[in-house]
C-alpha positions, 0 to 999 in steps of 0.5 A: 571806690568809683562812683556809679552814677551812670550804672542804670540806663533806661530806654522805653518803646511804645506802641499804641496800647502799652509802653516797655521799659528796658533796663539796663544796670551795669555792675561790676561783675554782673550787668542785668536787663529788665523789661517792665510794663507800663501804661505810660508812654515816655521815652527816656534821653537822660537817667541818673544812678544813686553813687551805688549805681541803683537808678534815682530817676530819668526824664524825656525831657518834658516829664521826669520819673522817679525810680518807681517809674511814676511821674515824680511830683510836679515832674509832669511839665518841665519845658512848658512855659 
C-alpha cells in the first residue's frame, strides 16, 4: 500500500479582514475541497499528510500550523534569528 504523504494540500488567500483556506485532499476514489475561515492570515508553501493522507501540518515558511489550523507550539518564529 502506497503512502500518501502529499494527499492534503492547503493554500490560503487573504484580504484585509479575513484569511480562506482551501483544502485540497486527493484519495483514491473521491478528492475533496474545503473552504474554511480563519482569522489568521498565512499563506502556505509546504504541507505534510499523515501515510493515511489526512493533513499533519503546513507552514509559510515563517510560521507552521497544526491540522486544527492554529500555530503549532513554538511554530510562531521559524526563520527569524
Amino acid at each position: 500500500m502506497a503512502q500518501r504523504h502529499d494527499a492534503s494540500w492547503v493554500y490560503t488567500e487573504s484580504t484585509l479582514k479575513d484569511s480562506t483556506i482551501c483544502l485540497l485532499t486527493f484519495n483514491e476514489n473521491t478528492d475533496t475541497f474545503s473552504l474554511l475561515k480563519s482569522p489568521i492570515k498565512a499563506g502556505s508553501s509546504a504541507s505534510y499528510s499523515s501515510s493515511e493522507g489526512n493533513l499533519r501540518c503546513y507552514t509559510n515558511g515563517y510560521q507552521m500550523y497544526g491540522n486544527d489550523f492554529l500555530i503549532m507550539e513554538n511554530g510562531d518564529s521559524l526563520g527569524l534569528m
